[in-house]
C-alpha positions in Angstrom: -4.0 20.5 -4.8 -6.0 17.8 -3.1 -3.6 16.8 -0.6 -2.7 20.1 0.5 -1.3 20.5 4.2 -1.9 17.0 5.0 0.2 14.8 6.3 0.9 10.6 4.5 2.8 7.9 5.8 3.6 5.8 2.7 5.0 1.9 3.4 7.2 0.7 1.3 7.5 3.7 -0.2 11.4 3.6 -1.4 10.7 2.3 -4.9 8.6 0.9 -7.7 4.6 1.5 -6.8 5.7 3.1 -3.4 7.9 5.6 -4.7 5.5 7.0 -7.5 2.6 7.2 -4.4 4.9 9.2 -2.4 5.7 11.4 -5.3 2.0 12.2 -6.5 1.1 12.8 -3.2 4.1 15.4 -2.4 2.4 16.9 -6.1 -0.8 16.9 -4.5 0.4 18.6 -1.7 1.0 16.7 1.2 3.8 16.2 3.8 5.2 12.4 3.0 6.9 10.4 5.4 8.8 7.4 3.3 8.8 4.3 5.4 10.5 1.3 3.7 13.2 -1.4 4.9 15.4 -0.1 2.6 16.9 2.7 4.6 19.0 4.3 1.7 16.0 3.9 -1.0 13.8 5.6 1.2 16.1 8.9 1.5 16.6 9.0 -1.9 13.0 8.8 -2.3 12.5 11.6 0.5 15.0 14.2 -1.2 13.7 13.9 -4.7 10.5 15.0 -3.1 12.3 18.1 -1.3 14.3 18.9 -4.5 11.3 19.8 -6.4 9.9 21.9 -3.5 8.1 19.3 -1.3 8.3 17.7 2.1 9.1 14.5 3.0 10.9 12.3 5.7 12.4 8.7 5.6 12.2 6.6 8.6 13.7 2.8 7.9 10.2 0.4 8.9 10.3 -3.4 8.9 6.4 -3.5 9.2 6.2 -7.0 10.8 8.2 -4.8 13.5 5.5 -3.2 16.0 8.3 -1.3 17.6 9.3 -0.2 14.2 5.7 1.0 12.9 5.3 2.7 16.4 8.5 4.2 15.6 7.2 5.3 12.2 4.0 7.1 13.5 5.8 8.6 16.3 8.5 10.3 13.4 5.3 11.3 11.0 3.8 13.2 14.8 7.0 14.9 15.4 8.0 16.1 12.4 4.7 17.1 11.1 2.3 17.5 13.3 -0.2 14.6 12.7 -1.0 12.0 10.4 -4.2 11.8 8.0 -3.0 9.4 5.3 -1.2 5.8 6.0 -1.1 3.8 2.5 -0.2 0.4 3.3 2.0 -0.9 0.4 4.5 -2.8 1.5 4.4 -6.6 1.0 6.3 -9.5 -0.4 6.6 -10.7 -3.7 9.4 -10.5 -5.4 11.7 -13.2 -5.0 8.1 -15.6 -4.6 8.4 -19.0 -6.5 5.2 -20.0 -7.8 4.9 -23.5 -6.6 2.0 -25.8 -5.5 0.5 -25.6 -2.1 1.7 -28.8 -1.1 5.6 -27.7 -2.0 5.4 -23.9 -0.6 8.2 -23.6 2.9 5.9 -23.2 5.9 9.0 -20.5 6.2 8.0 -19.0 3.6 4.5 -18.9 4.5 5.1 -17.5 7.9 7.2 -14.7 6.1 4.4 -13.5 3.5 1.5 -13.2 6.5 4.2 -11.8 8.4 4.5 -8.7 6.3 1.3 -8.7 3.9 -1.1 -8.9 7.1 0.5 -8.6 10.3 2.7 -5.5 8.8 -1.0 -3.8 8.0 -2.4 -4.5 10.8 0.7 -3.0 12.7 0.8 0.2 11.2 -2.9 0.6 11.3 -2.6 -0.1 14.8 0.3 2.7 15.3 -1.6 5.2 13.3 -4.6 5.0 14.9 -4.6 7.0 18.6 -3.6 9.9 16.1 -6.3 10.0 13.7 -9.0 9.2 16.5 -7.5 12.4 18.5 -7.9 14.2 15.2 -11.7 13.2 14.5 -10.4 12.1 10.6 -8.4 9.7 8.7 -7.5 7.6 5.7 -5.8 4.3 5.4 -5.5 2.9 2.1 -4.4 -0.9 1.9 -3.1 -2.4 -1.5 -4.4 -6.0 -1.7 -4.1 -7.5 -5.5 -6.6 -8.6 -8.4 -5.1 -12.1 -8.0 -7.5 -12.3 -4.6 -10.8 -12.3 -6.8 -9.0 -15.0 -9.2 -7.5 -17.5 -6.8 -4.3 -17.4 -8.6 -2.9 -21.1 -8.2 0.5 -21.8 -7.0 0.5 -18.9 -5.0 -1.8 -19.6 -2.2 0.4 -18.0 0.4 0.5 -14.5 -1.5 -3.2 -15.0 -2.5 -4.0 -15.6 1.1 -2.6 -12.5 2.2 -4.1 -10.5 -0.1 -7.1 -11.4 1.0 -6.2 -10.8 4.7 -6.0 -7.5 3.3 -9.7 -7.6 1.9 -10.5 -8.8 5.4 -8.8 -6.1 7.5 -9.9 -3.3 5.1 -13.6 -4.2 5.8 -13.5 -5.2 9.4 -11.7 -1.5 10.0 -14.0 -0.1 8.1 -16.9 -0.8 10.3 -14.8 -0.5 13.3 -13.1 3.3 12.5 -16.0 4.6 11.0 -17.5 6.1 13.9 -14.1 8.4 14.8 -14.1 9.6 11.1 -11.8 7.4 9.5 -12.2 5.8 6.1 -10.5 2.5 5.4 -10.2 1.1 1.6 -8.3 -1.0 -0.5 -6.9 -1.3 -3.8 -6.5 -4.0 -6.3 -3.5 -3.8 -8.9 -2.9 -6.4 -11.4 0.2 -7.1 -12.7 2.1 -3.4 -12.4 5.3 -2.4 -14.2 7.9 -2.5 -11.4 11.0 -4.2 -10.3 9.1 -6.6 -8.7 7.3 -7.8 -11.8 10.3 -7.3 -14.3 11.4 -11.1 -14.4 8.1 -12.7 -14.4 8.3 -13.3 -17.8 5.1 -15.9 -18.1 2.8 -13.9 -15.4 3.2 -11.0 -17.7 2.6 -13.1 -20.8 -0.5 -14.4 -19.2 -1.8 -11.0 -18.2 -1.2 -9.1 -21.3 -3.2 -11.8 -23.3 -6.1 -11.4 -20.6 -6.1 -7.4 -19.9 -9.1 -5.9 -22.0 -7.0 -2.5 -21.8 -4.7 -4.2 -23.6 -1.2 -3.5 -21.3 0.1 -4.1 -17.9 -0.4 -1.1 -15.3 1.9 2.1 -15.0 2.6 2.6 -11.3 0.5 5.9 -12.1 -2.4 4.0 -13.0 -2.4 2.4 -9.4 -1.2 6.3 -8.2 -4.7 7.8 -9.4 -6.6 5.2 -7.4 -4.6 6.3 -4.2 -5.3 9.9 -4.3 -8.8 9.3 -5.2 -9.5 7.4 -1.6 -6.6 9.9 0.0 -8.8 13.3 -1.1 -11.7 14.6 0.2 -13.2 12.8 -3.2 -13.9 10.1 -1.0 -15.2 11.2 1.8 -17.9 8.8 1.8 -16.8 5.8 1.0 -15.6 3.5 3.1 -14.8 -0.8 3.4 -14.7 -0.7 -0.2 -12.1 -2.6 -2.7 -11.3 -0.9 -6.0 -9.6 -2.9 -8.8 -6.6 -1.5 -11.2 -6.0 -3.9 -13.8 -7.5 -2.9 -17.0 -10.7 -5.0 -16.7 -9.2 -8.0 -15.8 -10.9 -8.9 -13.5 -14.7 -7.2 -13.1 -16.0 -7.0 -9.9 
């Protein structure tokens, strides 16, 4: 097992993409905290893990919150000792209208950077005292393929995806010298509850996806444990994308 004895704090980790992370990594070996708004989600998500043998904590995270992703750290420390993994998954975009830029709520707007950026920022800040006491780290933060494609009428979701890009490699650089690796990932269109009723993005992407599909939340899953392993060791400030050769980069 990869993961084994390690410990991973997983955002918005109570379903779809989150939820499948959190479980490969309990297979893999490691200790999961399951931090997600959705408080109930995210124990039902925690004792599936312990049911099959694993362990796992929920703690309820709104990661614009910086009390909250203190919170969360300060639960992963207590209950297991450390932290050496923090995937940053959680974002906003179900329940996104695709509109023009001109048309998009500045509400809105403040809401998406509020928890695609600031909320990665936050819990890289949180998680970070522990994995510099520690000498070692990973942080894996999911941006999207639709950053290298300027998706239009989504320039708000677009934008933060990019943020992402942005914070992965600044970290990088900044980290690197107290052991830590910071990368991203790059899904296209994935399978989840999220995606379900976006009936013309999925048209669009199956017509366009070499591979011939949408992603499988495992597809995403293998990326994760890749940069969360030892595998990785070496690479750092780098962006991988998971969407069937959509978009090559």
């Amino acid at each position: 097992m990869r993961l084994e004895g390690r410990v991973a704090i997983v955002t918005g980790g109570a379903r779809g993409m989150g939820k499948t992370f959190c479980l490969k990594m309990a297979e893999e070996g490691a200790k999961v905290v399951v931090a997600d708004v959705l408080d109930r989600e995210a124990k039902q998500t925690a004792k599936e893990i312990q049911s099959k043998g694993g362990e796992a904590l929920a703690v309820q995270t709104d990661v614009s919150s910086e009390v909250d992703t203190q919170r969360m750290a300060n639960k992963a420390v207590e209950a297991f000792g450390g932290i050496d993994i923090l995937v940053n998954n959680a974002g906003m975009l179900a329940g996104l209208t695709r509109k023009p830029f001109t048309e998009i709520p500045l509400e809105e707007w403040d809401k998406v950077i509020a928890v695609n950026v600031k909320g990665v920022l936050l819990c890289c800040r949180a998680v970070f005292s522990q994995m510099k006491k520690q000498g070692n780290g990973k942080i894996i933060n999911i941006s999207s393929n639709a950053f290298f494609g300027g998706s239009p009428n989504s320039v708000h979701y677009v934008t933060s995806k990019a943020g992402v890009i942005a914070i992965t490699r600044c970290l990088a650089n900044e980290v690197a010298q107290y052991g830590i690796c910071v990368n991203s990932v790059a899904p296209g269109v994935v399978e989840t509850e999220a995606t379900r009723d976006l009936t013309e993005l999925r048209k669009v992407t199956l017509a366009n996806t070499p591979l011939g599909r949408l992603a499988q939340t495992g597809d995403v899953a293998g990326a994760i444990i890749f940069f969360a392993s030892d595998d990785s060791n070496f690479v750092t400030g780098q962006t991988l994308i998971v969407d069937g050769g959509r978009r090559m980069h």
